[in-house]
GUSELUM-286833 format. One line per 8 residues: for each residue x, z, y of C-alpha. Coordinates in Angstrom, 3 decimals, always signed. Layout:
residues N
X,Z,Y  ...
//
This chain:
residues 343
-8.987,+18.063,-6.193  -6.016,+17.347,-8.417  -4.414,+14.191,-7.282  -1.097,+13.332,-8.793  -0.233,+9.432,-7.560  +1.761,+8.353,-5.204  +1.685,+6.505,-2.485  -19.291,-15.225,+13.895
-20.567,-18.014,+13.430  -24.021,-18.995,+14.785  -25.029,-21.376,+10.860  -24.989,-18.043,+9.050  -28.464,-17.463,+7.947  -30.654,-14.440,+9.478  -31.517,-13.123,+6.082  -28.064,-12.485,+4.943
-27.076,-11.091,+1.391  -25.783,-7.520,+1.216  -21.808,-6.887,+1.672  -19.604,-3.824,+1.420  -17.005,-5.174,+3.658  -13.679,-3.608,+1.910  -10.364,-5.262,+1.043  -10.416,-8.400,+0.281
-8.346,-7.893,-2.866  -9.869,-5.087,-3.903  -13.627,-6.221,-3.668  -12.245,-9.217,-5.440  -10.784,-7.786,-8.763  -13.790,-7.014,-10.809  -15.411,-10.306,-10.155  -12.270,-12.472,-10.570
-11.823,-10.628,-13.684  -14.609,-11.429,-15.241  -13.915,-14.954,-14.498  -10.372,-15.069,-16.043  -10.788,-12.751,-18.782  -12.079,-15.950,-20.349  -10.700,-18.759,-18.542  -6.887,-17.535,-19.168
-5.100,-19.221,-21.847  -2.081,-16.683,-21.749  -1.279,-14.822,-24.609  -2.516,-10.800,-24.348  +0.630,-8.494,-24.351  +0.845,-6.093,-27.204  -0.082,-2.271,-25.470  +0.173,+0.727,-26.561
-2.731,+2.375,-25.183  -3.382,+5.652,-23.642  -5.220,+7.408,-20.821  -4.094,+5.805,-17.419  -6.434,+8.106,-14.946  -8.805,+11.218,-15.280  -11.631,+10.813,-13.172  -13.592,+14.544,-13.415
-14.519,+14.392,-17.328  -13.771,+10.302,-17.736  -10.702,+9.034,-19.067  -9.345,+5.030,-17.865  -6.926,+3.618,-20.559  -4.115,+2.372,-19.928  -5.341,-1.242,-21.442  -8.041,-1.385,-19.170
-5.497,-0.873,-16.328  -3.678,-3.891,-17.827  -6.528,-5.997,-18.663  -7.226,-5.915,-14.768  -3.823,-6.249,-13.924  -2.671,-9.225,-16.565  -4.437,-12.401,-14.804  -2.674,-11.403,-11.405
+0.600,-10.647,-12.713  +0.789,-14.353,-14.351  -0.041,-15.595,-11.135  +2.247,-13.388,-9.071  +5.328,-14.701,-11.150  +4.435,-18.220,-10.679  +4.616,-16.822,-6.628  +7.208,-14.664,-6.115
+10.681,-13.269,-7.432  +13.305,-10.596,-7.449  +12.493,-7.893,-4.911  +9.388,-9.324,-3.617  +7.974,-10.202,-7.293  +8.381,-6.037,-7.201  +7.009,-4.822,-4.005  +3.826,-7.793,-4.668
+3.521,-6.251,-8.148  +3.853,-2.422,-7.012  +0.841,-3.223,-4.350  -1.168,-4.496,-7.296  -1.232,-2.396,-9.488  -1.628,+0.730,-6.806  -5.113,-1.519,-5.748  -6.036,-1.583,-9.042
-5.382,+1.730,-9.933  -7.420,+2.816,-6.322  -10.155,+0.825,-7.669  -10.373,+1.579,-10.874  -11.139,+5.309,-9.765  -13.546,+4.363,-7.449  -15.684,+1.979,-9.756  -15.429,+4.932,-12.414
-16.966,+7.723,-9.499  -19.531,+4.778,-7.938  -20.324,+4.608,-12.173  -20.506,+8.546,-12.598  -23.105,+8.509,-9.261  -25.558,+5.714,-11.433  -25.447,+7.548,-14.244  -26.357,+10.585,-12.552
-29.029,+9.059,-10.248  -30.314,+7.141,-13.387  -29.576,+3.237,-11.809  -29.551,+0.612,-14.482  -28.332,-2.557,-14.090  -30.528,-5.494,-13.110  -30.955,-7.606,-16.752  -31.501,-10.656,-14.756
-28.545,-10.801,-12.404  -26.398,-9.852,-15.734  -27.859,-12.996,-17.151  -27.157,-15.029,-13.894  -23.667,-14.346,-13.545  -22.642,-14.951,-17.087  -24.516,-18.499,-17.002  -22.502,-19.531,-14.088
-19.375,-18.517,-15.804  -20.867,-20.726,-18.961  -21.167,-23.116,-16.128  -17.197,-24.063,-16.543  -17.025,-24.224,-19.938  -17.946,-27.739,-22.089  -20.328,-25.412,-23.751  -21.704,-21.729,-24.964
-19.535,-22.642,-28.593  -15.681,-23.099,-26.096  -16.782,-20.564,-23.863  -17.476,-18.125,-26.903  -14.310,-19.472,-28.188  -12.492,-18.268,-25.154  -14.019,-14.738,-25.765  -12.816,-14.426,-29.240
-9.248,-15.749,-28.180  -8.838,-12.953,-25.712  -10.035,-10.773,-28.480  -13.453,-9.820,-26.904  -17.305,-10.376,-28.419  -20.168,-11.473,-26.354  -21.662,-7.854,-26.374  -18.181,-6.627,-24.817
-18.195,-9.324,-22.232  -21.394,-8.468,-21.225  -21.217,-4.938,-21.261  -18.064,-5.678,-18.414  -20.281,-8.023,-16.452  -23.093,-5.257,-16.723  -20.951,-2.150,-15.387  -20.103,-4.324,-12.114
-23.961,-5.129,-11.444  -24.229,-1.801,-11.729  -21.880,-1.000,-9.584  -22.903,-3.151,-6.974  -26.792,-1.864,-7.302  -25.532,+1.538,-7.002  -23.860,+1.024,-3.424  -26.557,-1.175,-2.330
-29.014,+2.174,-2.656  -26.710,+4.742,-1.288  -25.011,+2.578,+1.550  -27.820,-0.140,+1.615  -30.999,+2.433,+3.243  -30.961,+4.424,+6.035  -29.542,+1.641,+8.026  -30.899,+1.780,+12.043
-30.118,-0.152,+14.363  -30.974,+0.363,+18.746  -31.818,-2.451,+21.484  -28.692,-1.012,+23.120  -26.249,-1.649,+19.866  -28.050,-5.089,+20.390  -27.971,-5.957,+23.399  -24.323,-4.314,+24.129
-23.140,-6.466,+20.632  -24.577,-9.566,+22.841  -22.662,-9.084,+25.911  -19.544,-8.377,+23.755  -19.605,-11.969,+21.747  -21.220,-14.371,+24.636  -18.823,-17.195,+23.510  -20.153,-16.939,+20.097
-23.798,-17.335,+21.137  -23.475,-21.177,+22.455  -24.673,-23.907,+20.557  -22.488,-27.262,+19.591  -23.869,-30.186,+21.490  -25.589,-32.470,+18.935  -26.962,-36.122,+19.121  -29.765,-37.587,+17.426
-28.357,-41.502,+16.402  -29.949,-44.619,+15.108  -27.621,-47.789,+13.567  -27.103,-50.813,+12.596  -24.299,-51.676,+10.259  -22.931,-54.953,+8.957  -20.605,-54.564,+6.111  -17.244,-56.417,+6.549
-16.250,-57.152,+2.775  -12.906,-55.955,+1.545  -11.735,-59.768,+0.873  -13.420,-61.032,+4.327  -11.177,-63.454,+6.240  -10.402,-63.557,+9.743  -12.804,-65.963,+10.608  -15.111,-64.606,+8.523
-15.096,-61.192,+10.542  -15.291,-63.219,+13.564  -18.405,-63.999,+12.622  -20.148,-61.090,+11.297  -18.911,-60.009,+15.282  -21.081,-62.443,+16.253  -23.987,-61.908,+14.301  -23.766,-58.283,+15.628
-23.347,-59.079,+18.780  -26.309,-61.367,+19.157  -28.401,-58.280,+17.640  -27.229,-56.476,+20.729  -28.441,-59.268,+22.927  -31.577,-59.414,+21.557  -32.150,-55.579,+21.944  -31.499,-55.552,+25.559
-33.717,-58.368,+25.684  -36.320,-56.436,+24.684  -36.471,-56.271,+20.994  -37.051,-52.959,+18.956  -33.805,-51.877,+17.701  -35.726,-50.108,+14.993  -37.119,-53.547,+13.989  -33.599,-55.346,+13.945
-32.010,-52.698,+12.106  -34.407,-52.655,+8.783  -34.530,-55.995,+9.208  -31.160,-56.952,+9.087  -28.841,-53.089,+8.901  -26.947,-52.660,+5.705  -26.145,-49.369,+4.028  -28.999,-46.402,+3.014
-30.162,-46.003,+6.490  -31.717,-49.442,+6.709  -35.081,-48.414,+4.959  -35.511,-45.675,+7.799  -35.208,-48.109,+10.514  -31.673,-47.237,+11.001  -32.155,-43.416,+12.172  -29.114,-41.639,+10.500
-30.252,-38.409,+12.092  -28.985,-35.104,+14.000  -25.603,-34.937,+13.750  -22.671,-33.118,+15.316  -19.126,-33.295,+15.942  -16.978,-34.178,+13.116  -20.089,-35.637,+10.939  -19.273,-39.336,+11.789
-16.230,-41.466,+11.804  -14.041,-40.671,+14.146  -13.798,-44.067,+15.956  -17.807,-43.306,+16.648  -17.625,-39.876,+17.759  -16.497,-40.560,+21.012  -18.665,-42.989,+21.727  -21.672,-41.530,+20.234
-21.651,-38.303,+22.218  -21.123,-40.242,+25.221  -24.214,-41.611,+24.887  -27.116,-41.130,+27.329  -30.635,-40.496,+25.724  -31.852,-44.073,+24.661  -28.705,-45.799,+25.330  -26.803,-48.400,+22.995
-23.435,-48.980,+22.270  -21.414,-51.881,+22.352  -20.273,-53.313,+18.974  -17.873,-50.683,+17.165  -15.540,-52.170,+14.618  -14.514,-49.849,+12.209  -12.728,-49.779,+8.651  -16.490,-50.130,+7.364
-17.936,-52.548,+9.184  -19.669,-53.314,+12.659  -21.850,-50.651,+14.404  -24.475,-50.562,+16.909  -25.130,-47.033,+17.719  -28.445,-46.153,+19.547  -29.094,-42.408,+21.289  -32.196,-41.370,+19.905
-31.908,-37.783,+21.778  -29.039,-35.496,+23.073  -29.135,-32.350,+22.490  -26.069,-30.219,+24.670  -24.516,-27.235,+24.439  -26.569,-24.568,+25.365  -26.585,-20.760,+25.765  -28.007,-18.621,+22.740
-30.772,-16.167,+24.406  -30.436,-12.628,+23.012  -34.011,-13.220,+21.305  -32.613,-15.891,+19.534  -29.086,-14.342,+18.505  -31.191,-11.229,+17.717  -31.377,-11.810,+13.696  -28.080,-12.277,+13.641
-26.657,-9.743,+15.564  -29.131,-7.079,+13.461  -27.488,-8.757,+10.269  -23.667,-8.150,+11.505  -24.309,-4.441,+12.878  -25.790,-3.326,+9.789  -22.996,-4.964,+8.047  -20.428,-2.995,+9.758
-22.666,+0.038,+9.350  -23.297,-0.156,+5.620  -19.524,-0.634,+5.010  -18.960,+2.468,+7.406  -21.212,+4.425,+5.439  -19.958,+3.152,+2.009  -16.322,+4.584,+2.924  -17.609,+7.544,+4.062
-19.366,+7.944,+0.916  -16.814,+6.982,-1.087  -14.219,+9.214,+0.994  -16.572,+12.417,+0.291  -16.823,+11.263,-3.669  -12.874,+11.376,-4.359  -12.795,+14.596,-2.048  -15.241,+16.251,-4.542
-13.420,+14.833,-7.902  -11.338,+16.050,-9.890  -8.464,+12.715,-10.231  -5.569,+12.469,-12.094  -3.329,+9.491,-12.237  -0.636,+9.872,-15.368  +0.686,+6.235,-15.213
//
């Protein structure tokens, strides 16, 4: 090989999308390029172009080099200066040039294998770049101002589908996974498999108006805290609060739900989850208004069981396996090619 350049969290869903986990950066540039290749409103530098990299019988120009490069260099001298502005911008363009070759080898492997990319995601990703734009006439307006047609853009957005298909089938299969991987991944990451305490709360809520007066407050107070008399009386709380509750919880007797720690106000938090199962609060004064707060259920932190964690711990072995894979496969690939970097 000619070579010539120098040198958990426990809301994640079971079913998880497919990731190569590789550098940040680097996993980012394609995407993020298709993104700003239309949103920039910089001016395109005058190249002179020429062949950047060999990659076995496929040339990368120079331009294509600097069309990755341009959007992070504008952004890079808005960040950084003198020596650092260099060593930020050497990195760069050495992750760009690194991943240039191996989207051109991961391309050479589809064409070989036959892979084609998936019409429909093509069409999905350009839509939600459409998404930003006022409409499809400014955002083909941005594609003629950078000097590119539709057919080009999508061609771009195509290659990376088809980039991503092809390392889905060659590091996505073949994945296994043991009961002692599992169960030794369990043991590892116990504080990671506990639940956050939760509480299931009902309310009422008087509304103290913006322009209310002391006195006026004062009574409101009292209004709530004869509701609070009456409900340890004996009244149904659910009856006083859509009877009298303000706000959007009112038609639902009051019940604002599950809800965990940092979903509230803060001056209710405390109180809330100090709550016993079927207990009431005294009358909260907040910025808002006046609260009762009922415990409808508590639900505590709890240990995960390894049945339970199972889904996930399946979804972040294979993770670490597929990217394992993908850089030995990628490692063999360069190994094999022929690669020669003239910029």
């Amino acid at each position: 090989m000619c070579y010539s350049v120098g040198k958990f969290t426990m809301r994640k869903s079971a079913k998880t999308r497919f990731r190569i986990t590789i550098p940040r950066l680097v996993r980012g540039l394609a995407i993020v390029f298709l993104s700003t290749i239309v949103l920039s409103s910089a001016a395109v530098a005058v190249v002179i172009d020429g062949v950047a990299i060999i990659v076995n019988k496929d040339a990368i120009l120079v331009s294509q080099i600097n069309e990755t490069l341009m959007p992070f260099m504008q952004e890079y001298r808005t960040k950084y200066s003198g020596a650092e502005l260099k060593k930020k911008m050497d990195e760069l363009r050495q992750t760009v040039i690194e991943q240039a070759i191996e989207t051109k080898l991961i391309l050479q492997v589809a064409k070989q294998k036959g892979i084609v990319p998936d019409e429909r995601d093509v069409d999905v990703r350009i839509e939600m770049v459409k998404s930003r734009f006022p409409s499809e006439d400014v955002f083909l307006e941005g594609l003629a101002a950078k000097g590119i047609t539709y057919r080009e853009y999508r061609d771009q957005v195509a290659e990376q589908v088809l980039v991503q298909d092809t390392i889905k089938l060659v590091a996505g299969s073949d994945i296994n996974i043991s009961e002692n991987e599992i169960r030794d991944f369990y043991d590892a990451h116990l504080s990671e498999f506990v639940t956050e305490p939760k509480v299931k709360l009902a309310q009422i809520f008087l509304k103290i108006p913006t322009d209310s007066t002391p006195e006026q407050v004062e009574e409101l107070r009292q209004k709530a805290e004869q509701l609070h008399i009456l409900i340890e009386d004996g009244m149904a709380f659910s009856e006083l609060a859509r009877t009298y509750s303000e706000g959007p919880y009112r038609e639902k007797d009051g019940v604002i739900g599950v809800v965990g720690h940092g979903e509230i106000l803060p001056e209710l938090e405390d109180i809330a989850f100090g709550l016993q199962t079927g207990e009431m609060s005294p009358v909260i004064q907040t910025t808002y208004g006046l609260h009762v707060l009922k415990s409808l259920e508590s639900f505590p932190a709890r240990k995960i069981t390894l049945d339970e964690a199972r889904p996930l711990i399946e979804d972040r072995i294979t993770e670490t396996k597929r990217s394992e894979k993908y850089k030995e496969w990628i490692k063999k690939l360069r190994e094999d090619a022929f690669i020669e970097v003239k910029i």
